[in-house]
C-alpha positions as a LaTeX table, in Angstrom:
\begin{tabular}{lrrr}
\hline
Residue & $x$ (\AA) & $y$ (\AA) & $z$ (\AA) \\
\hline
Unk1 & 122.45 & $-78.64$ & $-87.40$ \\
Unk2 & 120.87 & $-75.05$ & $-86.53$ \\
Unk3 & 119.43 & $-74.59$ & $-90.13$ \\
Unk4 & 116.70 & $-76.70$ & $-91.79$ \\
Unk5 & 118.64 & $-79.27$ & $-93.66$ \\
Unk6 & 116.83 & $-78.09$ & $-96.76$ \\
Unk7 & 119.05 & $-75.16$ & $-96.48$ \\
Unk8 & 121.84 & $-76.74$ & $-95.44$ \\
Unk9 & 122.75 & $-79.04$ & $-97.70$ \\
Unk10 & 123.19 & $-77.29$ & $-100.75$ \\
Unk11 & 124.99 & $-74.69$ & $-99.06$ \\
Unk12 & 127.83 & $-77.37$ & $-97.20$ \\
Unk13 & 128.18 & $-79.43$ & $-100.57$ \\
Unk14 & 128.76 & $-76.46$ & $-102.47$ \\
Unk15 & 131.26 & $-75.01$ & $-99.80$ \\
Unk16 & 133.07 & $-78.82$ & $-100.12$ \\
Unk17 & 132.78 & $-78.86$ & $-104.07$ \\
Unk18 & 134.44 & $-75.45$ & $-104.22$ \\
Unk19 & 137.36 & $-76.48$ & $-101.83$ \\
Unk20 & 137.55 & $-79.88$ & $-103.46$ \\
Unk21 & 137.82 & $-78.10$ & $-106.76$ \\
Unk22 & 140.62 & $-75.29$ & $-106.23$ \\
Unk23 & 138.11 & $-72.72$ & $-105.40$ \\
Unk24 & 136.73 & $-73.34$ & $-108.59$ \\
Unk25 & 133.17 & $-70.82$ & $-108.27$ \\
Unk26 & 129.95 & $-72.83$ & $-108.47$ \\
Unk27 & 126.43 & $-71.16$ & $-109.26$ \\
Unk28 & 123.27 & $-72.48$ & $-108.13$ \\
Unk29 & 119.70 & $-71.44$ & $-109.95$ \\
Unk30 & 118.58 & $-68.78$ & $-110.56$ \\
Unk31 & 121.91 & $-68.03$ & $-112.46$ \\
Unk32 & 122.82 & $-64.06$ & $-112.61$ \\
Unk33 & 121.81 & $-62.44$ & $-115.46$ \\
Unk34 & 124.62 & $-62.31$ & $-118.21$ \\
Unk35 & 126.34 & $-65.40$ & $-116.81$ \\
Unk36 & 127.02 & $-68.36$ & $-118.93$ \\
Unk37 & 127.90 & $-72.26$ & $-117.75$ \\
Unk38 & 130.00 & $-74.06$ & $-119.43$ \\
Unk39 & 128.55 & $-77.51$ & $-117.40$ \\
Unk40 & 125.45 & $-78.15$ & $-115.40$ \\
Unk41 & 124.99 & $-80.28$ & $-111.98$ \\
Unk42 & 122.75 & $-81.75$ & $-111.11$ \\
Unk43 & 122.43 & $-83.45$ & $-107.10$ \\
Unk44 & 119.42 & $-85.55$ & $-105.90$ \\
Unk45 & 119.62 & $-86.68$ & $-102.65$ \\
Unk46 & 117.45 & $-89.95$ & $-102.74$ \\
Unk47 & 117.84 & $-91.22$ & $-99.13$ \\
Unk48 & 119.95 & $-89.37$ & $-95.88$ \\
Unk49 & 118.68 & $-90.71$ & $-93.06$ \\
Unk50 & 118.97 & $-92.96$ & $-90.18$ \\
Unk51 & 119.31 & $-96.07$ & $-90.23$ \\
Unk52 & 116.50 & $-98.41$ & $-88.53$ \\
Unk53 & 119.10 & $-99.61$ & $-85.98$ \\
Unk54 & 120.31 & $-95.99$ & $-85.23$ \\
Unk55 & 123.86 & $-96.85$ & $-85.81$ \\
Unk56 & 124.72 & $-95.91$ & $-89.35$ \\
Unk57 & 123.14 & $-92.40$ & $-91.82$ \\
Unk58 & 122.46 & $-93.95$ & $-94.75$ \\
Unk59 & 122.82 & $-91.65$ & $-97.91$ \\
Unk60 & 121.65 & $-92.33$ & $-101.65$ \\
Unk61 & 122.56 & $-89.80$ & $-104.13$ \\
Unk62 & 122.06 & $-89.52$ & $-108.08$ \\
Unk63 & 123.92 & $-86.45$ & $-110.09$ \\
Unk64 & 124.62 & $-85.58$ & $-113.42$ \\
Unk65 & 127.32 & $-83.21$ & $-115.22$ \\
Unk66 & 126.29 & $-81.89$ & $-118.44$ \\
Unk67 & 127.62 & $-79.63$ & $-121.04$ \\
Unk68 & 125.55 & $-76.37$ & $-120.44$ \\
Unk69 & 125.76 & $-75.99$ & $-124.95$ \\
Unk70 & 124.36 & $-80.01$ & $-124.72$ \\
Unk71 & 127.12 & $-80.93$ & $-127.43$ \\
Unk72 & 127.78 & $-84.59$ & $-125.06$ \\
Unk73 & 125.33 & $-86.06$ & $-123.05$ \\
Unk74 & 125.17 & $-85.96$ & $-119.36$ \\
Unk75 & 126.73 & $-88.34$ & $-117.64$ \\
Unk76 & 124.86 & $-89.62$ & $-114.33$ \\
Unk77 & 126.17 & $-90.76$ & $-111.55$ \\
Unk78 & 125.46 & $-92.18$ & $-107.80$ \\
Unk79 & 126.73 & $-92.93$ & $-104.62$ \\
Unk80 & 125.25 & $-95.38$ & $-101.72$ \\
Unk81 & 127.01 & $-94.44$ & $-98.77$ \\
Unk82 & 126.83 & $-95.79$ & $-94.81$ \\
Unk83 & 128.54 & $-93.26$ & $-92.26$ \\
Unk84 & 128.67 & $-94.29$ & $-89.01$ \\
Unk85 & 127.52 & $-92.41$ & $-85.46$ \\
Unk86 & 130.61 & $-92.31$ & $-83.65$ \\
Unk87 & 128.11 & $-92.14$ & $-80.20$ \\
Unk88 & 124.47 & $-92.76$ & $-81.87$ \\
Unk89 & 122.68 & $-91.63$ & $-78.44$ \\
Unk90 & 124.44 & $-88.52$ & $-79.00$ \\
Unk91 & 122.89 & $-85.55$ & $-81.31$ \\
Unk92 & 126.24 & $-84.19$ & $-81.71$ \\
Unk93 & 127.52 & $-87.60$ & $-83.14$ \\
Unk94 & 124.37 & $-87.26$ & $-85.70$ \\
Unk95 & 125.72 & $-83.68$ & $-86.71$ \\
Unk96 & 129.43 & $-84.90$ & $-87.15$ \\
Unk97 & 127.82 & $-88.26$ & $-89.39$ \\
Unk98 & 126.07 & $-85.29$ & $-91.78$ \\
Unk99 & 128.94 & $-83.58$ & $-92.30$ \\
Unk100 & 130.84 & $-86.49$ & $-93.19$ \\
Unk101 & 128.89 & $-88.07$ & $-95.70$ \\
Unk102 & 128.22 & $-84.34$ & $-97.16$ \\
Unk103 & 132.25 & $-84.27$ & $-97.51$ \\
Unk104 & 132.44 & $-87.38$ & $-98.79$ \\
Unk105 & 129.37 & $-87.15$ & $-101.18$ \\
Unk106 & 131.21 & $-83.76$ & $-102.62$ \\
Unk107 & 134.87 & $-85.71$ & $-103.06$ \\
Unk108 & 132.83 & $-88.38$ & $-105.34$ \\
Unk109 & 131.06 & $-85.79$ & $-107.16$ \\
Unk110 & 134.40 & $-83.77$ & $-107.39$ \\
Unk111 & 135.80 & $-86.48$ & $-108.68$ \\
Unk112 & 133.55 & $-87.20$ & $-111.79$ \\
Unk113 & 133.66 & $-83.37$ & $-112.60$ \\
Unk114 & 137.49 & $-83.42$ & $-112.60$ \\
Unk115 & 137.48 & $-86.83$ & $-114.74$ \\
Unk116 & 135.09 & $-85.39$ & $-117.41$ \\
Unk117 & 137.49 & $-82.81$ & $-117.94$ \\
Unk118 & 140.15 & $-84.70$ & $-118.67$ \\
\hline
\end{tabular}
């Protein structure tokens, strides 16, 4: 990565979520002024790290998609996921092991938000 991760990640997963979602436009907080959701995620990212034997990025996440009105409850939702390093002595490898479990974290996520539609 060249940015702080804290940066980072929201940005990538909301870049995935939009592709994975027909360009649907997603909003993070502070909304704009005048705009109104109709649902609200929510992403914690409990674990993404290394694994102790430097093989494997371990990722934990929790969301939830609720109705921005509150007229259902939110449903929550998680994810345990174990991408391997293609080369673990290799930064690069790292890199390529964070992208993938972003894009993968986003096509679960997409998922659920595509299902509660239904």
């Amino acid at each position: 990565w060249v940015e702080p991760l804290r940066d980072a990640i929201p940005r990538v997963l909301r870049e995935d979520l939009m592709r994975r979602m027909g360009g649907q436009v997603l909003w993070w907080a502070p909304l704009p002024p005048g705009l109104v959701p109709t649902r609200q995620l929510r992403v914690e990212l409990a674990a993404f790290e290394i694994s102790a034997d430097g093989r494997t990025l371990a990722t934990h996440a929790r969301w939830s998609i609720a109705d921005a009105r509150g007229a259902r409850a939110p449903e929550v939702h998680e994810a345990r996921l174990q991408t391997p390093a293609a080369a673990p002595a290799e930064a690069e490898s790292w890199a390529v092991a964070h992208r993938q479990a972003l894009s993968t974290l986003a096509a679960r996520i997409a998922a659920t938000m595509v299902a509660r539609e239904r």
